[in-house]
C-alpha positions as CSV (number, residue, x, y, z in Angstrom):
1,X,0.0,0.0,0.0
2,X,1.0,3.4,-0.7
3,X,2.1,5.8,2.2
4,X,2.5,8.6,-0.2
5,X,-1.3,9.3,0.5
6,X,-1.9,8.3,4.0
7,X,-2.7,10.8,6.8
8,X,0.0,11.9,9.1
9,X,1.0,14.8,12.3
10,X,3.7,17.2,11.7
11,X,3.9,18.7,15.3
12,X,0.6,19.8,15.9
13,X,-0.6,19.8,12.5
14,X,-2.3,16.6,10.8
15,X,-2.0,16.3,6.9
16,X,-4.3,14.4,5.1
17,X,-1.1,12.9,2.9
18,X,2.4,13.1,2.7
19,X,3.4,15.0,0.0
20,X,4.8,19.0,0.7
21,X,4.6,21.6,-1.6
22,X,8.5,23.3,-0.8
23,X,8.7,27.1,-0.6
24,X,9.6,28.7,-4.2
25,X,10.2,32.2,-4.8
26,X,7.6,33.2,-7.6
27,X,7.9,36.9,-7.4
28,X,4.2,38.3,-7.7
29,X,4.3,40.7,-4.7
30,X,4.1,44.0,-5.6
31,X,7.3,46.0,-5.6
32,X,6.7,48.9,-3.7
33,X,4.7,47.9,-0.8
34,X,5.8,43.9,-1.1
35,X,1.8,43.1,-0.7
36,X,0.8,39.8,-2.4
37,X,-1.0,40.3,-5.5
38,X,-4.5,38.8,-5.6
39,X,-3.3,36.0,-8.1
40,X,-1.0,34.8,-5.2
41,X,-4.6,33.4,-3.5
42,X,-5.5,31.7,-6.5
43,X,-2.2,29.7,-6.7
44,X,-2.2,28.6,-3.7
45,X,-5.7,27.3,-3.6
46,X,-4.8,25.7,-6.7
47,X,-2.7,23.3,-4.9
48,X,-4.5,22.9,-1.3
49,X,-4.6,19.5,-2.6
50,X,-1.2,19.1,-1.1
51,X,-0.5,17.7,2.8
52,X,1.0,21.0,3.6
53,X,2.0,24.1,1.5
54,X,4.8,26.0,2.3
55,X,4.6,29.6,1.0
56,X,7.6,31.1,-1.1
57,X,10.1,33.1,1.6
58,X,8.6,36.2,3.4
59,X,10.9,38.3,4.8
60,X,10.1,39.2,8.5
61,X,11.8,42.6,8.4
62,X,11.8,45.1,5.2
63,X,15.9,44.6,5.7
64,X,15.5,41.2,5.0
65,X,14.9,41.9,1.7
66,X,16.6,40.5,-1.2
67,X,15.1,39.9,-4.9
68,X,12.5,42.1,-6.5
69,X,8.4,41.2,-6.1
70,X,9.3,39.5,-2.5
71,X,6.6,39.9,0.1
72,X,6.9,40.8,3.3
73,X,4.5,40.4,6.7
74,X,4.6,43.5,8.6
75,X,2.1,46.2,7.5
76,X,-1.8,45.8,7.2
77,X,-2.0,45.5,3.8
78,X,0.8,42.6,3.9
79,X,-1.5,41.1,6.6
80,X,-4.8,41.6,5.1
81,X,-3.6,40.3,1.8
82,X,-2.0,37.2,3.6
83,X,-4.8,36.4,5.1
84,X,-6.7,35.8,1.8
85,X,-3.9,33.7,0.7
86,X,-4.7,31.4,4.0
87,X,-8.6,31.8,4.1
88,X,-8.4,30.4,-0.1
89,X,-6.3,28.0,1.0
90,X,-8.1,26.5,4.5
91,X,-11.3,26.9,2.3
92,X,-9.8,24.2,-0.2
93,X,-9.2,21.7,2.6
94,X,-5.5,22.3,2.8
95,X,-3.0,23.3,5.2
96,X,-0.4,26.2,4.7
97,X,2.8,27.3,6.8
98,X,4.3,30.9,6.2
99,X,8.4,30.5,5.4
100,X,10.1,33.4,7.2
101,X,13.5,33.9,4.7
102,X,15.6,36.8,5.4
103,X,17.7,37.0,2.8
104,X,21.3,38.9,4.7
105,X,24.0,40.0,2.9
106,X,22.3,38.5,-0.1
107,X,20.6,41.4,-1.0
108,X,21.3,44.7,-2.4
109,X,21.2,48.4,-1.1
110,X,19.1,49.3,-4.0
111,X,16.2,46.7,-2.7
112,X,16.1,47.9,0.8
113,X,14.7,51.1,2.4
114,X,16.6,54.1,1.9
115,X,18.9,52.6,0.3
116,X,20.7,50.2,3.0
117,X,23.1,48.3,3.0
118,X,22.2,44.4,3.6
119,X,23.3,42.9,7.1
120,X,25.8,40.0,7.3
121,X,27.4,38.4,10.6
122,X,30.2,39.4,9.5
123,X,31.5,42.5,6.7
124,X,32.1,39.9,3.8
125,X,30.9,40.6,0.2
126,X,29.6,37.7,-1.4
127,X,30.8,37.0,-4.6
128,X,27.9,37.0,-7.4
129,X,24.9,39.5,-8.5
130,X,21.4,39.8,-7.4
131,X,18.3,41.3,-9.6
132,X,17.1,44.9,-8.8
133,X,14.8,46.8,-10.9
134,X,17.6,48.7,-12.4
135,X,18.7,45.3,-13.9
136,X,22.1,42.6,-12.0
137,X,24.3,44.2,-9.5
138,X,27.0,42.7,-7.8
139,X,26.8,42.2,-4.7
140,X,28.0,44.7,-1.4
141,X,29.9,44.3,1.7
142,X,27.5,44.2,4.3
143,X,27.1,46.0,7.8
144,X,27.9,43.7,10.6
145,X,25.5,43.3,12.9
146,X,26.0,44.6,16.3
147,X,25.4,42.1,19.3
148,X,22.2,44.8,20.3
149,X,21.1,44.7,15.9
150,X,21.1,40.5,16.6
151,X,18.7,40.8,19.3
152,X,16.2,43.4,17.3
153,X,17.1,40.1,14.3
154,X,15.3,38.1,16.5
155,X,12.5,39.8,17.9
156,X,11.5,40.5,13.8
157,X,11.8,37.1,13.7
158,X,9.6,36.7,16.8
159,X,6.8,39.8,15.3
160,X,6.5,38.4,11.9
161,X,5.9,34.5,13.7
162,X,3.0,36.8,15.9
163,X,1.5,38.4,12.4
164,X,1.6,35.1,10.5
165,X,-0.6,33.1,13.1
166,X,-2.4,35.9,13.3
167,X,-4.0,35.9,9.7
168,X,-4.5,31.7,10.4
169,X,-1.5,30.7,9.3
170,X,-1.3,26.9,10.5
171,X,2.4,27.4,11.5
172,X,5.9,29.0,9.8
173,X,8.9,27.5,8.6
174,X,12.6,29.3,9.1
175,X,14.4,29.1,5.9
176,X,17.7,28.3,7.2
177,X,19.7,27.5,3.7
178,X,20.2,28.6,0.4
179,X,23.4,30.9,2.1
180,X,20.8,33.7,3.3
181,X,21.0,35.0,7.2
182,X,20.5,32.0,9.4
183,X,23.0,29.9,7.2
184,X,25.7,32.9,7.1
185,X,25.9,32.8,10.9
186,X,25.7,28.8,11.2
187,X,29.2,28.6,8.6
188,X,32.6,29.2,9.2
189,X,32.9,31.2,5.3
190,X,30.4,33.9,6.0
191,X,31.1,34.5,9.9
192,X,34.4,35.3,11.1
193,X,32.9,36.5,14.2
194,X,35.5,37.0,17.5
195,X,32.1,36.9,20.1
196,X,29.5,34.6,21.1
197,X,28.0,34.6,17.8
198,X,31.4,33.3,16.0
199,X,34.4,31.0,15.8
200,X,33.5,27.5,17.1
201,X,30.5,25.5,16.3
202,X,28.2,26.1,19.3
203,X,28.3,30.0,18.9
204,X,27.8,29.7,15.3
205,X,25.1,27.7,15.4
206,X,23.6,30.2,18.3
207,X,21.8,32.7,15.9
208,X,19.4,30.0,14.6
209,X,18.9,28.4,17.4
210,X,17.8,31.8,19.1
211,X,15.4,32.7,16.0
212,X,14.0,29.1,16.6
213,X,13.2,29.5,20.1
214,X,11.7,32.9,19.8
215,X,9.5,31.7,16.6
216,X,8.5,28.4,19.0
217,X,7.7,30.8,22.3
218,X,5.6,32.8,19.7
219,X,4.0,29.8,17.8
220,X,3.6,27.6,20.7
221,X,4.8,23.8,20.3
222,X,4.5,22.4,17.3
223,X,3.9,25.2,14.8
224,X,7.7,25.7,13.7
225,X,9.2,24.2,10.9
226,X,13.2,24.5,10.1
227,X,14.8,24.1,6.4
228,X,18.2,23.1,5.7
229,X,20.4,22.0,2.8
230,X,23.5,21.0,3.6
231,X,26.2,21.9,1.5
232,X,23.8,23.0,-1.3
233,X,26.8,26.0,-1.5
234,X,24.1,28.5,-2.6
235,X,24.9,32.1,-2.5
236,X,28.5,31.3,-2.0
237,X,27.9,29.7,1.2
238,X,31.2,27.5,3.0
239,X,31.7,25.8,5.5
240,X,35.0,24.3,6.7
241,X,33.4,21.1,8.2
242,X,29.9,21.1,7.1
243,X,29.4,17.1,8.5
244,X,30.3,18.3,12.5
245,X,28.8,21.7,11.4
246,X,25.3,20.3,11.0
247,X,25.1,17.5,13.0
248,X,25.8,19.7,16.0
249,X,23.1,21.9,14.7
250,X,20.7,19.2,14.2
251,X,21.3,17.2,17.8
252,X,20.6,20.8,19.1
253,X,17.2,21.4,17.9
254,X,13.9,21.2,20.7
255,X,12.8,18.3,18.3
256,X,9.8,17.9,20.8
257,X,8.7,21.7,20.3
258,X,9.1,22.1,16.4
259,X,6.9,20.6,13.6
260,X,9.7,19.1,11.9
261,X,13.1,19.1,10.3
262,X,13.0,19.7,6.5
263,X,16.2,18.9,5.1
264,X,16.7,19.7,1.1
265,X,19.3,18.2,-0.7
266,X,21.2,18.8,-3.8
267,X,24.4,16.8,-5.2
268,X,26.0,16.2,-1.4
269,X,28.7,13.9,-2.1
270,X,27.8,13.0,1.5
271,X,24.4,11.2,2.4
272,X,23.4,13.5,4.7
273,X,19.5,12.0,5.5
274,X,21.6,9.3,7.2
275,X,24.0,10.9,9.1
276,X,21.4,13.7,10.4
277,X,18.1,11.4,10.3
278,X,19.2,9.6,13.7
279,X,20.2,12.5,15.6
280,X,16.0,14.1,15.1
281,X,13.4,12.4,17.0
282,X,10.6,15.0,15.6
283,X,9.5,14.4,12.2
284,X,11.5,14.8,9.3
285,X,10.8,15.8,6.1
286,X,12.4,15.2,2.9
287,X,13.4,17.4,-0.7
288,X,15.5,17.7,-3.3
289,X,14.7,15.8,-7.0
290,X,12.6,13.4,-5.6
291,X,10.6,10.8,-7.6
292,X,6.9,9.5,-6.8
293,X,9.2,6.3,-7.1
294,X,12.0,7.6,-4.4
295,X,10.0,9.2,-2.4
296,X,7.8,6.3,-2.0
297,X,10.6,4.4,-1.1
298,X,11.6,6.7,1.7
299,X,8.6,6.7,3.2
300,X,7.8,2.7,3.2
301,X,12.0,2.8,5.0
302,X,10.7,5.0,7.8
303,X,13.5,7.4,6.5
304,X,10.7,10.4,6.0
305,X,7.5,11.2,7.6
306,X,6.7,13.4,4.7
307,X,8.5,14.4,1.2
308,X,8.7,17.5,-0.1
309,X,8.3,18.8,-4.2
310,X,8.9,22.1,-5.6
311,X,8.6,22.4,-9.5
312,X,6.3,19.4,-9.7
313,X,4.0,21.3,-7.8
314,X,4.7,24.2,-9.4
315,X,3.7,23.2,-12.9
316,X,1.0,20.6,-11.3
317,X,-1.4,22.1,-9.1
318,X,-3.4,18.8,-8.5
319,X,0.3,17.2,-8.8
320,X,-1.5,14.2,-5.9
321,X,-4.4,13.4,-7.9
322,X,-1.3,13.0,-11.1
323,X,0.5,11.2,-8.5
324,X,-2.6,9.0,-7.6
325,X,-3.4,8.2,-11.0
326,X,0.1,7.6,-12.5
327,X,-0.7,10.4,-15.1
328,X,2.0,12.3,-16.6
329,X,2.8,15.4,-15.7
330,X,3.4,19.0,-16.9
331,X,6.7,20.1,-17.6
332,X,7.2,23.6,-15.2
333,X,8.3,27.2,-17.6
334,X,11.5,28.5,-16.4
335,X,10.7,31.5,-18.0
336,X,8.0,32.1,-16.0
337,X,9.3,31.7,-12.8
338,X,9.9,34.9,-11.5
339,X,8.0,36.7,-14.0
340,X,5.0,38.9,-12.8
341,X,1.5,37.9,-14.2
342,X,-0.6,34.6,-14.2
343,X,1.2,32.9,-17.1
344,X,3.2,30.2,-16.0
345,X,1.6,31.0,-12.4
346,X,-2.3,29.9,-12.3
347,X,-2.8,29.3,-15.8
348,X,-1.1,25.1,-15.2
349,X,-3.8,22.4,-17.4
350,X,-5.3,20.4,-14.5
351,X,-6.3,16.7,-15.4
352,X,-10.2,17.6,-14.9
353,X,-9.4,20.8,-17.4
């Protein structure tokens, strides 16, 4: 028998199957205010089919900023237009978390307010560009934040948990890859720290597990999700000994208070979902180019509770009944990804269309 579609708890939240729609940036917030656009409801609905959905990455702080058409979850408008996103979405039968993604030194002074500079924990440019509206720029040196800016980090972190539950949010995930603020404290390339925030393994890993806590204190048990993706090496991302780096991480997590521990991963040389899969008791959640096939077989091995697709979803909104039926699938539009509009965004053929 299948356990792709059978019923399951994440924390506090049951799912009527296993399969996770992952966070994708899509870009169709609106620019200047960062309110989602009133498509972003429909797309979402579109795919309440899913166990969970896990919105694209909000940033909990207008500095956490860092591609153009992000949203954010601070103001009313942000609030009131969330909260359509999660009514559509709970009217569909599905479940949605909000992914909190502050984006650090991966950003650009000419996306932030007043022109910024992005925050880092430590004053090292990243090598690469980022889009702004005025086209790719490299990217900056960041400001440092001080010991007193990493507290206000966290609060942010601790508001924009508050806002999202308040709009009905079933629970938020902290985007802690893809080299953005989280990851550029947790690795030894990006913080070259001298204080309890830097150098060895326990005050690196601090910053995350700080955000954590405040997200769970604000939540309440069993409402906070946590990604991470091992050596993905996104965003020019290092670490000197990723294995110890992330196995301390991961044996540190209140695995009793979160939701689970969604771990996405992309070429690894090292197999990472068994070295960190014993040292989580809560459950764990799988991504990265997954199969119906593999992910079945992770589930039927007790090595994930649930499995997580991106682009399948993407370019499939009823990508479980396709599942369910063995039907083939659509093939997602690159060039629509991050382009503004409803083509390549709601417009997907469903099997009943």
């Amino acid at each position: 028998m299948s356990k792709i579609f059978t019923s399951t708890r994440l924390g506090r939240i049951e799912i009527a199957n296993r399969l996770v729609m992952a966070p994708m940036t899509r870009s169709r917030a609106d620019d200047d205010d960062a309110v989602p656009g009133d498509l972003v409801a429909t797309y979402y609905a579109q795919r309440a089919s899913a166990g969970l959905i896990v919105t694209e990455g909000v940033f909990p702080t207008s500095g956490g900023k860092g591609y153009v058409r992000t949203p954010g979850i601070q103001t009313e408008p942000q609030l009131k237009a969330w909260k359509a996103v999660v009514d559509a979405v709970h009217a569909a039968g599905g479940r949605i978390f909000l992914q909190l993604m502050h984006t650090g030194r991966i950003s650009h002074p000419l996306l932030l307010p007043g022109g910024e500079l992005p925050v880092a924990p430590s004053a090292i440019r990243p090598n690469g560009q980022t889009w702004t509206n005025e086209g790719q720029k490299d990217f900056v040196t960041p400001h440092e934040l001080s010991l007193a800016e990493i507290k206000e980090t966290v609060r942010n972190y601790r508001v924009a948990t508050r806002h999202a539950l308040a709009v009905g949010f079933d629970g938020v995930e902290l985007h802690g890859a893809s080299g953005y603020l989280p990851e550029q404290f947790l690795s030894s390339g990006s913080n070259q720290r001298t204080d309890e925030y830097g150098g060895s393994v326990a005050n690196r890993a601090r910053f995350m597990l700080e955000v954590l806590a405040a997200m769970i204190d604000e939540a309440g048990v069993g409402r906070v999700g946590l990604k991470i993706s091992p050596e993905m090496n996104f965003n020019d991302i290092s670490d000197a000994n990723p294995q110890e780096t992330y196995s301390y991480l991961v044996e540190h997590l209140q695995a009793s208070d979160m939701a689970y521990l969604h771990v996405a991963l992309f070429g690894a040389a090292v197999n990472y979902r068994e070295l960190l899969r014993p040292r989580f008791a809560g459950s764990y959640i799988i991504g990265g180019g997954l199969t119906r096939a593999s992910a079945e077989e992770l589930l039927q091995e007790g090595k994930a509770d649930a499995v997580v697709f991106g682009s399948a979803f993407l370019a499939n909104p009823d990508l479980v009944e396709r599942f369910r039926r063995n039907a083939p699938l659509n093939e997602p539009d690159r060039s629509t990804f991050y382009a503004p509009g409803a083509e390549g965004y709601i417009d997907y053929p469903t099997l009943a269309g």
